[in-house]
C-alpha positions as YAML, in Angstrom:
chain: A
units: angstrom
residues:
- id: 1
  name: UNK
  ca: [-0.06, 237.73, -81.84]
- id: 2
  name: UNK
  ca: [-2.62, 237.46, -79.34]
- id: 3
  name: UNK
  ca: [-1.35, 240.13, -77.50]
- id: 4
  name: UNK
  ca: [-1.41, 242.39, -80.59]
- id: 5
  name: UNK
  ca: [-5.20, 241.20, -81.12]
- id: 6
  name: UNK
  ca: [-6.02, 242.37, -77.04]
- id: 7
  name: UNK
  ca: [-4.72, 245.51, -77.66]
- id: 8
  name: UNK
  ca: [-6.45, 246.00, -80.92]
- id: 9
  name: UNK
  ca: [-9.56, 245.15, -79.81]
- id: 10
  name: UNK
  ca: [-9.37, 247.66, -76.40]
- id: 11
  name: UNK
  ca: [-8.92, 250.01, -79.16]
- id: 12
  name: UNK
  ca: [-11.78, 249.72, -81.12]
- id: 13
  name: UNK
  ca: [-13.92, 251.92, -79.20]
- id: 14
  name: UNK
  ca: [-11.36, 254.46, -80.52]
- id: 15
  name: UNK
  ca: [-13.04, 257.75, -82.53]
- id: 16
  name: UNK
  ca: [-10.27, 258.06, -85.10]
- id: 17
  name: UNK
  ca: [-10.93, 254.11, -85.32]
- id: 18
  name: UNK
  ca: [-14.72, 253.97, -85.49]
- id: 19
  name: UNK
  ca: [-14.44, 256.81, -88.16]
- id: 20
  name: UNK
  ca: [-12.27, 254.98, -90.66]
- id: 21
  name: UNK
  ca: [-14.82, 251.07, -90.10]
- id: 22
  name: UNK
  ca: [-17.47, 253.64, -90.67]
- id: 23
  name: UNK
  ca: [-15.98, 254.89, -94.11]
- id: 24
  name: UNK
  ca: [-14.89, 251.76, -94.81]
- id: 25
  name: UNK
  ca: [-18.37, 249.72, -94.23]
- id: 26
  name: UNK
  ca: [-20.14, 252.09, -96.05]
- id: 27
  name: UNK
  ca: [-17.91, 252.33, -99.19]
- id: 28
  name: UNK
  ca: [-17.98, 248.95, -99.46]
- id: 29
  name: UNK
  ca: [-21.38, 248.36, -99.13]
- id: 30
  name: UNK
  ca: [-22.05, 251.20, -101.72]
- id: 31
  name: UNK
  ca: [-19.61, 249.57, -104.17]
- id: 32
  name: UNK
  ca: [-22.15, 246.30, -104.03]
- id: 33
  name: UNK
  ca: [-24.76, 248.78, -104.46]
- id: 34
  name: UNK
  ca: [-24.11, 250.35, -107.47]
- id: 35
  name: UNK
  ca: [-22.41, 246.87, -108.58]
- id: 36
  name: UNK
  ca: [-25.85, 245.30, -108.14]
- id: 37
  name: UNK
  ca: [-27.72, 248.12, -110.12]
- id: 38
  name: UNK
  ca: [-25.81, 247.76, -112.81]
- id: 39
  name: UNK
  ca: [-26.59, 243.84, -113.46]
- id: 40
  name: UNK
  ca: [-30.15, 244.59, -112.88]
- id: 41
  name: UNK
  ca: [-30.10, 247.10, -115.64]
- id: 42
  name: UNK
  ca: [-27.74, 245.04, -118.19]
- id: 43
  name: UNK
  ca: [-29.91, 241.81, -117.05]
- id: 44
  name: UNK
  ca: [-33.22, 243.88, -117.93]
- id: 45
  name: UNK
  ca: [-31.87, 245.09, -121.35]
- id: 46
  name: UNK
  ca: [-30.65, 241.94, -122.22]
- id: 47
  name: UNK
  ca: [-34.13, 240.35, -121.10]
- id: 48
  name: UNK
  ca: [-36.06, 242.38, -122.65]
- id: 49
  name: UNK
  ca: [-36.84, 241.65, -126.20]
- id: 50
  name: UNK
  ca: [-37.84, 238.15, -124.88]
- id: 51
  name: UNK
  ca: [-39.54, 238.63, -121.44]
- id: 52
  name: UNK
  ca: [-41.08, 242.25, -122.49]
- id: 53
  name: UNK
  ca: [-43.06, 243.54, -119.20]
- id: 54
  name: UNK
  ca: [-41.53, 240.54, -117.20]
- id: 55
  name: UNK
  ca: [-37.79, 241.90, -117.77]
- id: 56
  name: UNK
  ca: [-37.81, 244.13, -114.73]
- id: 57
  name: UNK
  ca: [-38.91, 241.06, -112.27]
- id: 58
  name: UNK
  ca: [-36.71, 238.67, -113.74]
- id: 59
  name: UNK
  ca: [-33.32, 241.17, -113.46]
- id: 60
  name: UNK
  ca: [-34.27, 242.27, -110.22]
- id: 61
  name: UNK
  ca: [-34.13, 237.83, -109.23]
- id: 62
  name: UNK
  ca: [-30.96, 237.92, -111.10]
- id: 63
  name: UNK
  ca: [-29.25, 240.80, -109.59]
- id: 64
  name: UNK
  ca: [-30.43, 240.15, -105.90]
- id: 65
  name: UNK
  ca: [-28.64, 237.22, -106.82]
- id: 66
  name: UNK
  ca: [-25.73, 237.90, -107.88]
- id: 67
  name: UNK
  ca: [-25.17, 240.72, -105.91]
- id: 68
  name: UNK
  ca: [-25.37, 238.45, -102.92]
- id: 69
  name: UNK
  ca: [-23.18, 235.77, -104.26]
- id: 70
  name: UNK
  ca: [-20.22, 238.73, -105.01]
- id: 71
  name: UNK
  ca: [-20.79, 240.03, -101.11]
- id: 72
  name: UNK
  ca: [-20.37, 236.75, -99.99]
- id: 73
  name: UNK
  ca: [-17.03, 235.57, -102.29]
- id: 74
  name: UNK
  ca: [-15.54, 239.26, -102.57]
- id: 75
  name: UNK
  ca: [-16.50, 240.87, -99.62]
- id: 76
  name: UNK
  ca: [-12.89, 240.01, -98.27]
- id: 77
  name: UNK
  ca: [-11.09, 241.53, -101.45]
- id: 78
  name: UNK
  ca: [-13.28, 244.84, -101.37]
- id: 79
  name: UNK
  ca: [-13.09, 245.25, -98.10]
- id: 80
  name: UNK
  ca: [-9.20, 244.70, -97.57]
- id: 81
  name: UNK
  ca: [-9.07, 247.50, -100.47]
- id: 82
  name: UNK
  ca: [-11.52, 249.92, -98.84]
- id: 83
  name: UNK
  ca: [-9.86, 249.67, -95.80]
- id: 84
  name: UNK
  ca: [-6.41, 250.62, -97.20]
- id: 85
  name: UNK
  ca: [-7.09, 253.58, -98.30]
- id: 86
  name: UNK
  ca: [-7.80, 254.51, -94.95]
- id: 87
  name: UNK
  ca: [-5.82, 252.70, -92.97]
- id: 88
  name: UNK
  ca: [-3.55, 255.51, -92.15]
- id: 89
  name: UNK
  ca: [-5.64, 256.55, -89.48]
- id: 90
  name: UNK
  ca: [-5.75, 253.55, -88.03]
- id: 91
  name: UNK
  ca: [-2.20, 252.94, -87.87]
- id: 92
  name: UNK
  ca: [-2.05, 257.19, -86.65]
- id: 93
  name: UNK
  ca: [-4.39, 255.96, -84.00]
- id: 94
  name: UNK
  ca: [-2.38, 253.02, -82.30]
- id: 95
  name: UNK
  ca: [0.92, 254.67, -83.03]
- id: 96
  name: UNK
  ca: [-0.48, 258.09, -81.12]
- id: 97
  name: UNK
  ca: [-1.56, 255.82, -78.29]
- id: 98
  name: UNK
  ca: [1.23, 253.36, -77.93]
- id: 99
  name: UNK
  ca: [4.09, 254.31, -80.06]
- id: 100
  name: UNK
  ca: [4.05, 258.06, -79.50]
- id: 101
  name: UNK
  ca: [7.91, 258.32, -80.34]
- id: 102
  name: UNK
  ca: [7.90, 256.55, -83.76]
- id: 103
  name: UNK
  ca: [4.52, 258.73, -84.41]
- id: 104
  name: UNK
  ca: [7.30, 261.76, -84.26]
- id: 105
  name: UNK
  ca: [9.17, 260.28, -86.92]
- id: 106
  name: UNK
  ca: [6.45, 258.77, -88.87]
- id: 107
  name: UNK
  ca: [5.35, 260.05, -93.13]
- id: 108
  name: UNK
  ca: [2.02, 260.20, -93.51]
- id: 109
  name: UNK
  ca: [0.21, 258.51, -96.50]
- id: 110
  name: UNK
  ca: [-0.55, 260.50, -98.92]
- id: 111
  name: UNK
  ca: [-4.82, 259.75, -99.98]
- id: 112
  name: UNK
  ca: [-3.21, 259.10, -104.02]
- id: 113
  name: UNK
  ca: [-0.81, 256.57, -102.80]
- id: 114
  name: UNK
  ca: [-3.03, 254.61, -100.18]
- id: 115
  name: UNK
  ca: [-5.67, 253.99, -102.68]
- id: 116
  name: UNK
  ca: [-3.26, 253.11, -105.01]
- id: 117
  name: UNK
  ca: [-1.75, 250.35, -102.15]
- id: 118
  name: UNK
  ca: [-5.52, 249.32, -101.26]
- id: 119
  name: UNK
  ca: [-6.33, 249.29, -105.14]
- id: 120
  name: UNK
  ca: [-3.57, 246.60, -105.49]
- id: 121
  name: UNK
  ca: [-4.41, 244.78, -102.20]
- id: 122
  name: UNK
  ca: [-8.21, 243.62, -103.38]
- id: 123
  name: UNK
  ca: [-6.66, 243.24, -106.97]
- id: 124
  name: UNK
  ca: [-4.27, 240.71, -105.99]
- id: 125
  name: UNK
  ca: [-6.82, 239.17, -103.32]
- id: 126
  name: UNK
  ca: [-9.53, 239.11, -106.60]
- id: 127
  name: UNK
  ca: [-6.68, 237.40, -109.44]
- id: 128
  name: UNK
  ca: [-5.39, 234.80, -107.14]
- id: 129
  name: UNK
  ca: [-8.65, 234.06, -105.57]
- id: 130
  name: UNK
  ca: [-10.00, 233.51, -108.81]
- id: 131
  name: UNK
  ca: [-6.85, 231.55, -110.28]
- id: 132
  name: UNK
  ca: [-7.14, 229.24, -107.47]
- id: 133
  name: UNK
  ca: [-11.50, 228.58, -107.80]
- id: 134
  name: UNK
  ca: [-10.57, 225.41, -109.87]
- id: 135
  name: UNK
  ca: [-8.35, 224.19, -106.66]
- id: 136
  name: UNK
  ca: [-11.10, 225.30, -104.10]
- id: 137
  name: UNK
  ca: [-13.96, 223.54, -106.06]
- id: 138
  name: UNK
  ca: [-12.08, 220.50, -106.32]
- id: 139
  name: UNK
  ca: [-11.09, 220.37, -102.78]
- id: 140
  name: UNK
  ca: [-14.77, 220.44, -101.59]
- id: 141
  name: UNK
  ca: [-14.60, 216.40, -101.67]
- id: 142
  name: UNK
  ca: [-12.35, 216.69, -98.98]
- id: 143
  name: UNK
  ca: [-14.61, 218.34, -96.91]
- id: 144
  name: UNK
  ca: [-11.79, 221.08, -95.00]
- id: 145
  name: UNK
  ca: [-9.29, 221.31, -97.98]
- id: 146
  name: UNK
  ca: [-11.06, 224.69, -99.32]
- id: 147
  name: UNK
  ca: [-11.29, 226.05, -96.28]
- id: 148
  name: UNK
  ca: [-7.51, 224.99, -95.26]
- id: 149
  name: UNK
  ca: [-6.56, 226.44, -98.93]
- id: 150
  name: UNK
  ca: [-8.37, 229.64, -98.63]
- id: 151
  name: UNK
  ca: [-6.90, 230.67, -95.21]
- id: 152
  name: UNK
  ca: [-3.40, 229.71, -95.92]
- id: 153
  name: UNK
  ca: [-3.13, 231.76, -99.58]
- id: 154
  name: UNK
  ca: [-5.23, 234.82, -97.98]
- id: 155
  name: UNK
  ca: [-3.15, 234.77, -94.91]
- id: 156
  name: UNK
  ca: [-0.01, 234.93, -97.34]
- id: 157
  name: UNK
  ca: [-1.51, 237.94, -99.13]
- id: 158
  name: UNK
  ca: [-3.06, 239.80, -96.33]
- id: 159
  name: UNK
  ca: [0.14, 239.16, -94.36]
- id: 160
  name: UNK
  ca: [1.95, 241.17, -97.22]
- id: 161
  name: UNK
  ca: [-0.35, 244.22, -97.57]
- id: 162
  name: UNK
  ca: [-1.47, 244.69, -94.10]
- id: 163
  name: UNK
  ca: [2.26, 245.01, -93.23]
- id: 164
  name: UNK
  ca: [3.34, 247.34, -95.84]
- id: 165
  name: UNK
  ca: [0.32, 249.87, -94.95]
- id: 166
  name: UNK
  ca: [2.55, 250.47, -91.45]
- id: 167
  name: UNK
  ca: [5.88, 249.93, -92.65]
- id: 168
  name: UNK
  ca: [5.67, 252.85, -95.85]
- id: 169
  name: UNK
  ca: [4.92, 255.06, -92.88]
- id: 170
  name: UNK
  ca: [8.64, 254.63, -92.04]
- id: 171
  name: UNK
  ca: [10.85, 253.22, -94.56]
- id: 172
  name: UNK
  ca: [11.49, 253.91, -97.61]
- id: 173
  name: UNK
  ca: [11.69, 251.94, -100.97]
- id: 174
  name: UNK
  ca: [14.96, 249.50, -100.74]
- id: 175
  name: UNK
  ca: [14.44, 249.52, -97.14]
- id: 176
  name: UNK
  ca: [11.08, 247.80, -97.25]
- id: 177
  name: UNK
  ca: [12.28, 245.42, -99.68]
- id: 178
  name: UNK
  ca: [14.61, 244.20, -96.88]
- id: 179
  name: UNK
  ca: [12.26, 244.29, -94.03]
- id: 180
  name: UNK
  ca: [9.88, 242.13, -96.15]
- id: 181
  name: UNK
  ca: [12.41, 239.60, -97.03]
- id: 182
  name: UNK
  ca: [13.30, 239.45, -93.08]
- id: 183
  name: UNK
  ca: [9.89, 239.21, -92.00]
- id: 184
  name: UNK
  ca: [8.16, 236.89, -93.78]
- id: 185
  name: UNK
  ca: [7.25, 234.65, -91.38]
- id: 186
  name: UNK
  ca: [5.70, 237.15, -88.82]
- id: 187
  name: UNK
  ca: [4.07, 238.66, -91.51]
- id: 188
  name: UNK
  ca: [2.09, 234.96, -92.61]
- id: 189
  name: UNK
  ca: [0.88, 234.76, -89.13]
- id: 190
  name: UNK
  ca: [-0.50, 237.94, -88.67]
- id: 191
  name: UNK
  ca: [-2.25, 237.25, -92.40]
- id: 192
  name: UNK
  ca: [-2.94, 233.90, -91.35]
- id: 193
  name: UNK
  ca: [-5.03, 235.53, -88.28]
- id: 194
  name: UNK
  ca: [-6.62, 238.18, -90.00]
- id: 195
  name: UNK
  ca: [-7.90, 235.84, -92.89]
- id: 196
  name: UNK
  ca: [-9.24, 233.44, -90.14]
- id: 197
  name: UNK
  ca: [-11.14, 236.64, -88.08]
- id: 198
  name: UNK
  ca: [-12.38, 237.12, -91.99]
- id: 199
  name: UNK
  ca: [-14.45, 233.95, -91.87]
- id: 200
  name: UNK
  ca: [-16.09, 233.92, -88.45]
- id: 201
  name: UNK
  ca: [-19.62, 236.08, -89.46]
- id: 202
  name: UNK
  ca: [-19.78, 239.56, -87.38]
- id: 203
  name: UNK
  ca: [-15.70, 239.40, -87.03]
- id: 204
  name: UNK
  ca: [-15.21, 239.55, -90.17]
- id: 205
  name: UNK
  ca: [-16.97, 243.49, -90.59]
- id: 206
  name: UNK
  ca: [-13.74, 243.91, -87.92]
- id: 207
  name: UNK
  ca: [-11.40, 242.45, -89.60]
- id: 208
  name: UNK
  ca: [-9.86, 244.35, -92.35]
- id: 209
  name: UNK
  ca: [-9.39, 247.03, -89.30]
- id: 210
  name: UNK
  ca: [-8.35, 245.04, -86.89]
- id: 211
  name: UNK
  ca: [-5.79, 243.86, -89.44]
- id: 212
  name: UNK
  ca: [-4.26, 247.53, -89.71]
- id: 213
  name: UNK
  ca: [-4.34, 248.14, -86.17]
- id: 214
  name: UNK
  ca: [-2.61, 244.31, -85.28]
- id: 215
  name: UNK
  ca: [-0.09, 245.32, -87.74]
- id: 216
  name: UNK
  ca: [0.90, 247.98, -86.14]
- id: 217
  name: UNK
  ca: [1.84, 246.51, -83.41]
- id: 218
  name: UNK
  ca: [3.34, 244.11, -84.57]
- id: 219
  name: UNK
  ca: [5.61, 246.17, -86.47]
- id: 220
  name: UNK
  ca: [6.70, 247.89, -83.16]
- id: 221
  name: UNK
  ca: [7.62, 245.03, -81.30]
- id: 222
  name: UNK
  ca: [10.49, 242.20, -81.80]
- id: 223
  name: UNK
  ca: [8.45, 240.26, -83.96]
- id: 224
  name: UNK
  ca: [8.38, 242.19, -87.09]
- id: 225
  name: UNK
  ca: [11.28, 244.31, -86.22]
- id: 226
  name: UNK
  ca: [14.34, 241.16, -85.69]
- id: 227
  name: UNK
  ca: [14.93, 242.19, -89.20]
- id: 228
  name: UNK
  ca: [14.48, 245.48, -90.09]
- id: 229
  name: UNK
  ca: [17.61, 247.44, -91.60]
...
């Protein structure tokens, strides 16, 4: 694992690599954007027969708000989604620089079917982040229980996705149903890592790309690969 990490991290500098963090950031950021503008303008509409002039000032409070609140819990989710989409070229990138020979063999993503695998990633990170606020709330007593919580069930689900964005590059259906069931233990601990980088501030911008690019590797080496059919 930490070798996986050293290598990602040498290859940040990477063009292909900077391009997709770029795309990523900025979709992201965007999506809270226009996600913010549109609870200032239901907030003002709503506010409105009763504040009158006051309306705008009050939304604008109440989506700043808000808007920071949903960076700050879903940034993770969004971001994880964003990043699928393009994480292609991120796994193109690491494969083309240290797996040159499975690059030969490897099937591209099509654009339809990784958003369609990132639109599932942040819509399971979303549901069973949500299911389990109850848990997290009540574990704040405990002082490290949320936090404990939060990286073990995010680990488990980034484990999942970040694995599958490399291994649809090279197996197909059935087969990936196997490799999963062999590697589910590998797969934890790289989620495990990721969802730790994801709450250490400035990391965590990194993380949903150093995810794809850790994956990778970790697909191509004995780790993920003791089970593969």
């Amino acid at each position: 694992m930490i070798h996986a990490l050293t290598l990602s991290l040498a290859q940040m500098g990477d063009r292909k690599i900077l391009a997709v963090l770029a795309k990523s950031l900025s979709v992201t950021l965007v999506l809270f954007v226009i996600a913010g503008a549109g609870v200032w303008w239901g907030t003002e509409a709503l506010l409105d027969q009763w504040l009158g002039a006051s309306a705008g000032g009050v939304a604008t409070l109440i989506a700043l708000f808000v808007t920071v609140m949903a960076l700050w819990l879903l940034f993770r989710a969004v971001a994880i989604g964003v990043v699928g989409i393009f994480a292609d070229d991120v796994v193109e990138a690491v494969e083309a620089k240290h797996y040159p020979a499975a690059l030969k063999t490897a099937k591209p993503v099509s654009l339809g079917k990784a958003a369609a695998m990132g639109l599932r990633s942040g819509g399971r990170v979303v549901i069973v982040n949500l299911l389990l606020l109850p848990v997290y709330i009540t574990l704040l007593v405990t002082g490290v229980g949320t936090a404990i919580l939060f990286i073990v069930v995010n680990g488990w689900l980034l484990g999942r996705d970040l694995g599958d964005m490399v291994a649809v590059r090279h197996m197909d259906a059935a087969a990936m149903r196997g490799w999963r069931k062999a590697t589910d233990g590998s797969r934890f601990l790289l989620g495990l890592a990721v969802a730790v980088l994801f709450v250490v501030p400035v990391a965590n911008i990194l993380a949903p790309v150093l995810g794809a690019a850790m994956a990778t590797h970790l697909f191509h080496t004995r780790l993920l690969r003791k089970g593969q059919p």
